[in-house]
C-alpha positions in Angstrom: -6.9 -12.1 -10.4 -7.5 -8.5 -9.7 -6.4 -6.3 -6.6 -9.1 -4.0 -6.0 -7.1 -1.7 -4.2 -4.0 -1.8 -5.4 -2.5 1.7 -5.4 -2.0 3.2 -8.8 1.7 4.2 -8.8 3.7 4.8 -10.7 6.8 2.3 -9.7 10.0 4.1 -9.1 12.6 3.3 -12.1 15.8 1.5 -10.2 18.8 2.7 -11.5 20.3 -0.7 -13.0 22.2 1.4 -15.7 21.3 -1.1 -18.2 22.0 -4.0 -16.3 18.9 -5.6 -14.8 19.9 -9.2 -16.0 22.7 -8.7 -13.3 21.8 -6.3 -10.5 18.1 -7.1 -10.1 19.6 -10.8 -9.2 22.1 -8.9 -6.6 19.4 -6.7 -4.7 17.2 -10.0 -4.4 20.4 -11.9 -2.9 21.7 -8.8 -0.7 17.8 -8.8 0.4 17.6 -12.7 1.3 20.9 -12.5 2.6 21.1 -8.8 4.7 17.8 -10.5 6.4 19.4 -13.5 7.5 22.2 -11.7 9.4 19.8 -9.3 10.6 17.0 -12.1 11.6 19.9 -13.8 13.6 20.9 -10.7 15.6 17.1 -10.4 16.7 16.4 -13.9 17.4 19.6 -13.8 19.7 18.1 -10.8 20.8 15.0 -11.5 22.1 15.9 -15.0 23.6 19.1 -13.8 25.8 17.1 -10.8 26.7 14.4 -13.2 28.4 17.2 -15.9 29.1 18.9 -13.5 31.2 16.0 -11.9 33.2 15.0 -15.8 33.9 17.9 -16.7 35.5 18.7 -13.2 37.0 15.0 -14.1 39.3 16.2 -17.7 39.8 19.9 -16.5 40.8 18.1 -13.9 43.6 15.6 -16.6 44.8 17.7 -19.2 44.8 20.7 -17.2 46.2 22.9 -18.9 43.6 25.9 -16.6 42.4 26.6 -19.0 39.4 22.6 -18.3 38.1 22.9 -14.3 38.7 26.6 -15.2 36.4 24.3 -17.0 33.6 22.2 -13.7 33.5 25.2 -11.3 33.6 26.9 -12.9 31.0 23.9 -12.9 28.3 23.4 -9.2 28.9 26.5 -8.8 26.5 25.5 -10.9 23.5 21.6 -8.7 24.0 23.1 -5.6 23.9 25.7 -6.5 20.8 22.5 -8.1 19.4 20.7 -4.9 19.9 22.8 -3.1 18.1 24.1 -5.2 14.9 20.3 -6.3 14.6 19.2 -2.7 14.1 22.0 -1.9 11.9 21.8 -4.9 9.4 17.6 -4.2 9.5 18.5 -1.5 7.6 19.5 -2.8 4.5 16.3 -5.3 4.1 14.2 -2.3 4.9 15.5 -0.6 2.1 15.0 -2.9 -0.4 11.9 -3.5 0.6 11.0 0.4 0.3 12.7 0.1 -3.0 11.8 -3.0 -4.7 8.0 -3.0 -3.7 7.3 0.5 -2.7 3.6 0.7 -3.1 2.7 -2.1 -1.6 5.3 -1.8 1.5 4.1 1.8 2.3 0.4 0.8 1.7 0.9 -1.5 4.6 2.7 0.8 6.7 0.3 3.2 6.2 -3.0 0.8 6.9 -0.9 0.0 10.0 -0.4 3.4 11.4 0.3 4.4 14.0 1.3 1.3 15.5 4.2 1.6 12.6 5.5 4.3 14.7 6.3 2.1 17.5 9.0 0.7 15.8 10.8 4.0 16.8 9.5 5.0 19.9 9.7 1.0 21.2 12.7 0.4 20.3 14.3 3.5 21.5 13.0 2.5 24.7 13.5 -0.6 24.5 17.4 -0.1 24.0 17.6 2.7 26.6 15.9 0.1 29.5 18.6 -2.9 28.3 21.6 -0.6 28.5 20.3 0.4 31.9 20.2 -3.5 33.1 23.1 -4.0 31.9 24.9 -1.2 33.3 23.5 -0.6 36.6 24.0 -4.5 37.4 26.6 -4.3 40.2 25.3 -0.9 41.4 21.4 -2.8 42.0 22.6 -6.0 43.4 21.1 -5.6 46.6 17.8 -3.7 45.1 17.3 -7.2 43.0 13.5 -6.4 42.3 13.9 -3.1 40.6 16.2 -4.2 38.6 15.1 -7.7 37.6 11.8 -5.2 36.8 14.0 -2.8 34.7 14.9 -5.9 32.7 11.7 -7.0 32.2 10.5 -3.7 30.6 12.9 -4.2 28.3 11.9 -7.9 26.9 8.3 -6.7 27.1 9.4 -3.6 24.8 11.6 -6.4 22.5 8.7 -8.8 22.2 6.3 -5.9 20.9 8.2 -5.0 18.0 8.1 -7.9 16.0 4.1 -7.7 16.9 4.4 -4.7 14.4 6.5 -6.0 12.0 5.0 -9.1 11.2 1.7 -7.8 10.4 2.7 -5.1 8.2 4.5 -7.8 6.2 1.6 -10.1 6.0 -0.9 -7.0 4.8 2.3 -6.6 2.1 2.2 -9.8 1.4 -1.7 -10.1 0.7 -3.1 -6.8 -1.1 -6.2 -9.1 -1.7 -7.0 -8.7 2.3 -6.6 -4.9 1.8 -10.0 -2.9 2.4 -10.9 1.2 3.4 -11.1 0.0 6.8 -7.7 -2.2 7.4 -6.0 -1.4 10.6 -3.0 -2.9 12.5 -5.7 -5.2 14.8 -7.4 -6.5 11.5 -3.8 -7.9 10.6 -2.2 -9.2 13.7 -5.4 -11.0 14.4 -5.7 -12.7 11.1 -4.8 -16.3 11.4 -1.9 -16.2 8.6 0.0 -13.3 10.9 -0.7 -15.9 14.1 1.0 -18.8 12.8 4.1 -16.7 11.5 4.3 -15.1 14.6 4.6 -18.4 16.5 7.1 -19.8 14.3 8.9 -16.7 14.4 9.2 -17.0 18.2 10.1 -20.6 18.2 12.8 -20.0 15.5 14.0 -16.9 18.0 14.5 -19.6 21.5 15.7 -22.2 18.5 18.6 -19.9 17.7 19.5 -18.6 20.9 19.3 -22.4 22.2 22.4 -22.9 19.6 24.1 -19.7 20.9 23.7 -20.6 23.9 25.6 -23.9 23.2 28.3 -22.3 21.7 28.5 -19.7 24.3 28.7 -22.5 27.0 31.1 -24.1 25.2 33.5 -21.1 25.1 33.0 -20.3 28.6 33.6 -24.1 30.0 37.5 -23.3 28.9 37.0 -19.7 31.1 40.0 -20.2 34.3 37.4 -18.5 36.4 35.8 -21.3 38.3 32.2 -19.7 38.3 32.1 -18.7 34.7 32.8 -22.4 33.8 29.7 -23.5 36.3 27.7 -21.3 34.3 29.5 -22.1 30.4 27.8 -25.6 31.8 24.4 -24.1 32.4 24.3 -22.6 29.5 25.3 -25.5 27.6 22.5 -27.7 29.3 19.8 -24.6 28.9 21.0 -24.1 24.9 20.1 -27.8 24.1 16.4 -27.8 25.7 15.9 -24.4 24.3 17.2 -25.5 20.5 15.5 -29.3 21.0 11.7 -28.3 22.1 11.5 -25.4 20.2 12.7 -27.2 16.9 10.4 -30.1 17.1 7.2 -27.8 17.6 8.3 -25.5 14.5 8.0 -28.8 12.4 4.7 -28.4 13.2 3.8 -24.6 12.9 5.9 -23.9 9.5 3.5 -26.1 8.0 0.1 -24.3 9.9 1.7 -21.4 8.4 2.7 -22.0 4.9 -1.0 -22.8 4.1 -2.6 -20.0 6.1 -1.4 -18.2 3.1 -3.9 -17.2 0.0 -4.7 -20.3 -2.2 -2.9 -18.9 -5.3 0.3 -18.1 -3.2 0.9 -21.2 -2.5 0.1 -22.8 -5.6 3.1 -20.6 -7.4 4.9 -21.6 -4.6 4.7 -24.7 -5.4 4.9 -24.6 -8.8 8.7 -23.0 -8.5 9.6 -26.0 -6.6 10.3 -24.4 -3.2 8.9 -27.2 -1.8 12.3 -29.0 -2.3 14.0 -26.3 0.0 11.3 -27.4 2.7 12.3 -31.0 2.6 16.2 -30.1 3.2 15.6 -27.9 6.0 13.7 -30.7 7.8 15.8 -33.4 6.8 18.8 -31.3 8.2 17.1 -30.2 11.4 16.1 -33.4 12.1 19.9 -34.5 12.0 20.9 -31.6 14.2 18.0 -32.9 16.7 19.4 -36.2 16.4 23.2 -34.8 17.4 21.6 -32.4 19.9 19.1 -35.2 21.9 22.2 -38.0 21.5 24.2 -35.8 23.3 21.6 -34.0 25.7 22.9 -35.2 29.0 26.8 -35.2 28.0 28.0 -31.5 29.8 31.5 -32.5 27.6 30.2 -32.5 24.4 32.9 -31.6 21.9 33.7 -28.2 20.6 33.8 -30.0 16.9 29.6 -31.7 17.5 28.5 -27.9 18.8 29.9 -26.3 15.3 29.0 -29.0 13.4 25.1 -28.6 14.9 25.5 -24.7 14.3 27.1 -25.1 10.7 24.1 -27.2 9.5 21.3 -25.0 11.0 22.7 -22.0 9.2 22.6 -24.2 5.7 18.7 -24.6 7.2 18.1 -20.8 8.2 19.8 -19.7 4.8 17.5 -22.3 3.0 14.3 -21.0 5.0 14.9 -17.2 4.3 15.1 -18.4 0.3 12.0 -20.1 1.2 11.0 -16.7 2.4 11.4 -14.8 -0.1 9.8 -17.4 -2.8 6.2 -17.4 -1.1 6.7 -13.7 -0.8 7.3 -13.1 -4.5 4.6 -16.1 -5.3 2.2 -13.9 -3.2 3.1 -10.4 -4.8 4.0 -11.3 -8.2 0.3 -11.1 -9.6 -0.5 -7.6 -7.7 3.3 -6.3 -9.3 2.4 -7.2 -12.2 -1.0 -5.2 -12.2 0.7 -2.5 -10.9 2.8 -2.6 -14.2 -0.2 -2.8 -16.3 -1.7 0.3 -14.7 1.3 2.6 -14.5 1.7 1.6 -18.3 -1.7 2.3 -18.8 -1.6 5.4 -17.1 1.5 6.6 -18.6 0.0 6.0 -22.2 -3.3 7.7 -21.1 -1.5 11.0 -19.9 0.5 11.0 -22.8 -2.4 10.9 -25.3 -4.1 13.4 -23.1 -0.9 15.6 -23.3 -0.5 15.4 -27.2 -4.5 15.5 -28.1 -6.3 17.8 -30.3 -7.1 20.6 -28.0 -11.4 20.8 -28.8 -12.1 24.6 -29.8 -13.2 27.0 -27.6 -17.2 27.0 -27.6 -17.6 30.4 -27.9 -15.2 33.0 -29.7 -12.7 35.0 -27.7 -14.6 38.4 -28.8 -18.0 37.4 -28.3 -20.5 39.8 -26.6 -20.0 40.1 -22.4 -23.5 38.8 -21.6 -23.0 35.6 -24.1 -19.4 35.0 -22.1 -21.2 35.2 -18.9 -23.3 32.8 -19.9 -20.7 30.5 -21.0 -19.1 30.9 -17.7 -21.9 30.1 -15.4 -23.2 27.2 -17.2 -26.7 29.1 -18.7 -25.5 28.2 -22.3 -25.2 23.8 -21.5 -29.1 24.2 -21.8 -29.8 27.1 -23.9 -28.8 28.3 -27.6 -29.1 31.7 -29.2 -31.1 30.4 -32.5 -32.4 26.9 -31.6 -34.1 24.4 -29.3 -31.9 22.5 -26.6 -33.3 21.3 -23.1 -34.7 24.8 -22.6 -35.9 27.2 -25.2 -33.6 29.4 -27.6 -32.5 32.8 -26.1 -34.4 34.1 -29.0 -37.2 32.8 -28.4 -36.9 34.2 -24.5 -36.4 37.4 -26.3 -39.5 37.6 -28.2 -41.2 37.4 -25.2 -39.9 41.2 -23.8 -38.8 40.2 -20.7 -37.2 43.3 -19.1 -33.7 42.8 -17.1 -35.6 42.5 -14.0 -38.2 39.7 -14.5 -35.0 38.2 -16.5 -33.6 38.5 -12.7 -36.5 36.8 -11.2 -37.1 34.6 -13.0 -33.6 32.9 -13.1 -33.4 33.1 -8.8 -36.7 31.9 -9.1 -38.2 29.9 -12.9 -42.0 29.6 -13.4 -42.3 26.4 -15.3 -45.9 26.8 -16.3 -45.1 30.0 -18.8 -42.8 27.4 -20.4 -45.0 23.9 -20.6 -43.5 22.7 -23.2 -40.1 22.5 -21.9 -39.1 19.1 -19.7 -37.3 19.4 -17.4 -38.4 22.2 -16.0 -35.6 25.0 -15.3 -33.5 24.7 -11.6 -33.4 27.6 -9.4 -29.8 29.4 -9.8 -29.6 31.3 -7.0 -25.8 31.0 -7.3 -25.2 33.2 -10.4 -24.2 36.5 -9.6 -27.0 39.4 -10.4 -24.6 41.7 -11.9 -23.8 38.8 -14.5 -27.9 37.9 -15.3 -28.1 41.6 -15.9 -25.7 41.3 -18.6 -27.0 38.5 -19.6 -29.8 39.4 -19.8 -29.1 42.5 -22.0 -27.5 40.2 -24.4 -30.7 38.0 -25.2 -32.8 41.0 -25.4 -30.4 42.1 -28.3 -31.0 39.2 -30.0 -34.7 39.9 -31.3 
């Protein structure tokens, strides 16, 4: 297999100080592992941030103070999420930049400058949540402005991963890559559709189980109305966890093989596919605990964890699943990347230590045979013998003044010369001043 347009890097030397057996293993494990955390943060993220506006609405059309609590009480896990899930994006980013660097920025690059709204989005994005959050008590009887300021922010959250899930899948498939790759060409493909829809399920899966846990905790809360709404939340966590999970059984499949063919063969060839049986094996069990329990408001503290301890054995499992169709996808293309910096390296270095050829003409030859030289005039002509045009001597014996030397080089007259194929170009670039010289020098010559 060849990647066309694989850029010709050079890859950046990581400094393993000898060590690669050991440290190469690490950044792979801090990558799998700083994504999780991050990926948990988000998905928490963007469900509470649409959980709360929901019930915020119902709360002021239903007049319901325990709904309006529900939505005031997830504005705190969003904006923590906010935070931690832009802080631990950092470190995945990174290795990313590091570990795969020309085909990461090639991507970001083809996707540009919807890559820039990564800033720009989420800066607003953040500054539009804080603002729900803490104008809550001063808008509560201007409900529509700010149940509308909270929904600029979800709309804002739910466009970022847009971005970021395209530039990983053109990452991810250099073979896609053409001249005129943009960020629509990616988000539209098929393979970036199907990951985005399991992404989103996995995002209301996870904030279902939060949601659980949350409910949990606040069921034990003295305050009378933040235990009405620990109840809600409880009840909402286990249809958000339950639906979503079921329908990801289906997608992570439509996705896996919307990858390339030879992707998912090395996938699985590595045996990855045993990671895929015990994440569904153990979601199903959590589904099974979840749905047994779905209409039981007192489910114990001890079946919530237990649900929430398994799942994170399934996330871990599907971000190593991650990771193995990514490397199964760019192995090939790092490897010809390899090739071609090694070439390259060798090629420059033989350049570098070559023979240098000798000059063509000496360094004290006449002025007019140096102008010639320089503007080409010598490629087709020699002083004592017969090239693509006739020998200067020749030209010489035929007492052409300076002048008609002049004319005839702005303008050649192929017939006086019929012997000669091609005929001479026009060279109306070279200097007068120079085919006086020149010329000088061939009429020397007889």
């Amino acid at each position: 297999m060849h990647f066309n347009m694989l850029p010709n890097d050079i890859p950046l030397p990581i400094p393993t100080w000898g060590m690669d057996s050991v440290l190469m293993p690490v950044f792979l494990i801090l990558l799998v592992v700083s994504f999780v955390v991050h990926m948990v943060f988000i998905n928490v993220l963007l469900g509470a941030s649409l959980a709360s506006v929901y019930f915020n609405r119902k709360g002021a059309m239903e007049k319901n103070p325990v709904f309006d609590r529900v939505a005031y009480l997830l504005t705190t896990p969003v904006t923590i999420s906010e935070n931690m899930g832009a802080l631990w994006g950092v470190a995945p980013l990174l290795l990313v930049s590091v570990l795969f660097t020309p085909l990461f920025y090639a991507a970001a690059i083809m996707n540009s400058p919807q890559w820039l709204h990564i800033i720009y989005g989420n800066v607003a994005a953040f500054l539009f949540s804080y603002l729900y959050k803490f104008t809550w008590h001063k808008l509560e009887n201007r409900k529509p402005l700010h149940i509308m300021i909270g929904s600029a922010s979800v709309i804002l959250f739910f466009t970022l991963p847009l971005v970021f899930m395209s530039t990983v899948q053109l990452y991810w498939t250099p073979t896609t890559w053409t001249y005129n790759t943009h960020f629509w060409d990616a988000l539209l493909r098929p393979d970036t559709f199907f990951r985005l829809v399991h992404f989103f399920l996995a995002a209301f899966a996870v904030t279902g189980l939060f949601m659980m846990l949350y409910g949990k905790h606040k069921q034990k809360s003295a305050d009378a109305t933040d235990a009405e709404a620990g109840t809600i939340l409880l009840r909402t966590g286990k249809s958000w966890f339950a639906l979503p999970t079921v329908l990801n059984l289906f997608a992570g499949p439509l996705a896996l093989f919307q990858e390339p063919s030879y992707g998912i063969e090395a996938f699985f060839s590595a045996g990855y596919h045993w990671l895929i049986v015990l994440s569904v094996v153990i979601a199903l069990i959590c589904l099974y605990l979840v749905i047994r329990n779905f209409l039981n408001d007192h489910v114990s503290s001890g079946r919530v964890w237990t649900v929430a301890g398994l799942m994170a054995v399934t996330i871990l499992s599907m971000a190593t699943l991650r990771h193995g169709m990514r490397m199964s996808l760019i192995g090939p293309a790092l490897a010809q990347a390899k090739a071609q910096s090694e070439q390259f390296q060798k090629d420059s270095y033989e350049a570098r230590t070559a023979p240098k050829p000798a000059p063509a003409i000496a360094a004290d030859a006449p002025v007019g045979k140096q102008l010639a030289e320089k503007n080409g005039c010598l490629a087709c002509h020699a002083e004592d013998k017969r090239l693509v045009g006739p020998a200067y001597k020749e030209v010489a014996a035929r007492g052409y003044t300076a002048d008609k030397i002049v004319a005839l080089v702005k303008q050649p007259v192929p017939a006086d010369w019929p012997d000669y194929q091609p005929p001479m170009p026009p060279m109306p670039q070279v200097p007068e001043a120079d085919v006086r010289q020149i010329a000088d020098w061939i009429n020397g010559l007889k």
